[in-house]
C-alpha positions in Angstrom: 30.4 32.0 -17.7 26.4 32.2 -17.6 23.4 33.5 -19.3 22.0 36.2 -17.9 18.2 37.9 -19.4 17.9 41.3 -18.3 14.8 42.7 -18.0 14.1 46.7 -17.8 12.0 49.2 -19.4 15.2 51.5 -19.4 17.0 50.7 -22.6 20.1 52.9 -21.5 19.9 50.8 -18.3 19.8 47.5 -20.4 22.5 48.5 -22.5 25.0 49.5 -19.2 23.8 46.2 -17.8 24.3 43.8 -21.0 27.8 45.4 -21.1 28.8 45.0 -17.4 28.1 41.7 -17.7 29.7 40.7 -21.0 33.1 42.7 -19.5 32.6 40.0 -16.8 32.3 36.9 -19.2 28.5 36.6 -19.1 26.5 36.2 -22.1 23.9 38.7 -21.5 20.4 38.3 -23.4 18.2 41.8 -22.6 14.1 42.4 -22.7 11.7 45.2 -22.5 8.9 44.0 -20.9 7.4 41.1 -18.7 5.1 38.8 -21.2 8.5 38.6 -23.4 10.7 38.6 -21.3 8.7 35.2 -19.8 8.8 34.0 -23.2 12.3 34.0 -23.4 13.8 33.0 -20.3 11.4 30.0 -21.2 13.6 28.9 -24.2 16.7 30.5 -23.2 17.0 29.0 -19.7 19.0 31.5 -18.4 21.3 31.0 -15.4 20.3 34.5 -14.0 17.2 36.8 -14.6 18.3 40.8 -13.8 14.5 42.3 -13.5 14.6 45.4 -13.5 11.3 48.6 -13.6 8.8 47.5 -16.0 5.8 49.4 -17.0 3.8 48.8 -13.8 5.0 48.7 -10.1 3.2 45.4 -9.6 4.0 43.8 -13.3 7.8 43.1 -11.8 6.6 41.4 -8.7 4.2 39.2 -10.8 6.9 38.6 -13.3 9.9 37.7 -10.9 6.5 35.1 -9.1 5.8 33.8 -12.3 9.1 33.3 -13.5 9.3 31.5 -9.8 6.5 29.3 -10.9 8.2 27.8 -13.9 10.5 25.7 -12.2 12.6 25.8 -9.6 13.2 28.4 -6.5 15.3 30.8 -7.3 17.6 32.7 -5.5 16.2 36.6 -5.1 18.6 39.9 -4.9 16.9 43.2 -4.9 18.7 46.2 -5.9 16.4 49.0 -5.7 16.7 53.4 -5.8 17.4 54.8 -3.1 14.8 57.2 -2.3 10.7 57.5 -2.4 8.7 55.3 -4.9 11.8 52.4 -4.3 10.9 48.7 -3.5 10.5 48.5 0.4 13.3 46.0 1.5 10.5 44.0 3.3 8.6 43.3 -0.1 12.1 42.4 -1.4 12.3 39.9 1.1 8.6 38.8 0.5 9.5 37.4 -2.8 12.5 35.4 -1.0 15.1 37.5 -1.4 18.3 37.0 -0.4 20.1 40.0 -0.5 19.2 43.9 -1.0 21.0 46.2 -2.8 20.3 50.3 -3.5 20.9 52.0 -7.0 22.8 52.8 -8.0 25.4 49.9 -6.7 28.8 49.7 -7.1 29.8 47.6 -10.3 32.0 45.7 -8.3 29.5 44.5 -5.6 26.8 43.7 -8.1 29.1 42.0 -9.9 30.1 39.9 -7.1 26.7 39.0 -6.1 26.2 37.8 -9.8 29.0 35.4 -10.0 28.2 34.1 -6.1 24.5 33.3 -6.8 25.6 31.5 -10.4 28.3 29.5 -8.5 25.6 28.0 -6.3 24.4 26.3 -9.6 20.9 27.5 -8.8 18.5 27.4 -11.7 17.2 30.4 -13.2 17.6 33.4 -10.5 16.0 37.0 -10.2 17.9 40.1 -9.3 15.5 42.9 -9.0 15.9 46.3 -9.9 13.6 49.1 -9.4 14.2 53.0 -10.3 
């Protein structure tokens, strides 16, 4: 259906992600970190970005307004821990976003989000996740 990049420092979490999405006919493309992960949604052009908990709490704010930058405004959704050190919702909303989710989420519903912000034909989109 869509290319998705995936960007988290977890690697377990990149791996559940990758395969969530594949089960639901996406081609999933996954990165480790934020200069990369740039890189590659540069010559990928993916449909979706998934950014996830990088190494710094301000490196995926800057990442998801860079990747902004690029081209395009992008459709935001911010699915974030639930508990202390999580994304406020307000700063979610800061960066445009359009919906907010808590982790962990309900395959189903991400799911859903993912195939209604891909539908709207949008170019490249964030989803943010934050542990």
């Amino acid at each position: 259906m869509a290319k998705v990049l995936v960007v988290d420092k977890d690697g377990a979490f990149l791996e559940q992600v990758k395969e969530l999405l594949a089960r639901a006919g996406h081609e999933a493309l996954t990165c480790g970190e934020g200069e990369a992960a740039l890189a590659l949604a540069q010559e990928a052009v993916p449909a979706l970005v998934v950014l996830g908990t990088l190494a710094g709490r301000q490196e995926a704010p800057d990442l998801c307004r860079r990747l902004k930058g690029e081209g395009g405004r992008p459709a935001v959704v911010v699915v974030d821990e639930r508990g202390p050190g999580g994304w406020p919702a307000d700063e979610g909303k800061a960066m445009e976003a359009e919906e907010y989710l808590c982790r962990p989420f309900e395959e189903s519903v991400f799911l859903a989000i993912v195939d209604e912000v891909v539908q709207r034909g949008q170019p490249a989109k964030e989803v943010l996740f934050a542990q």
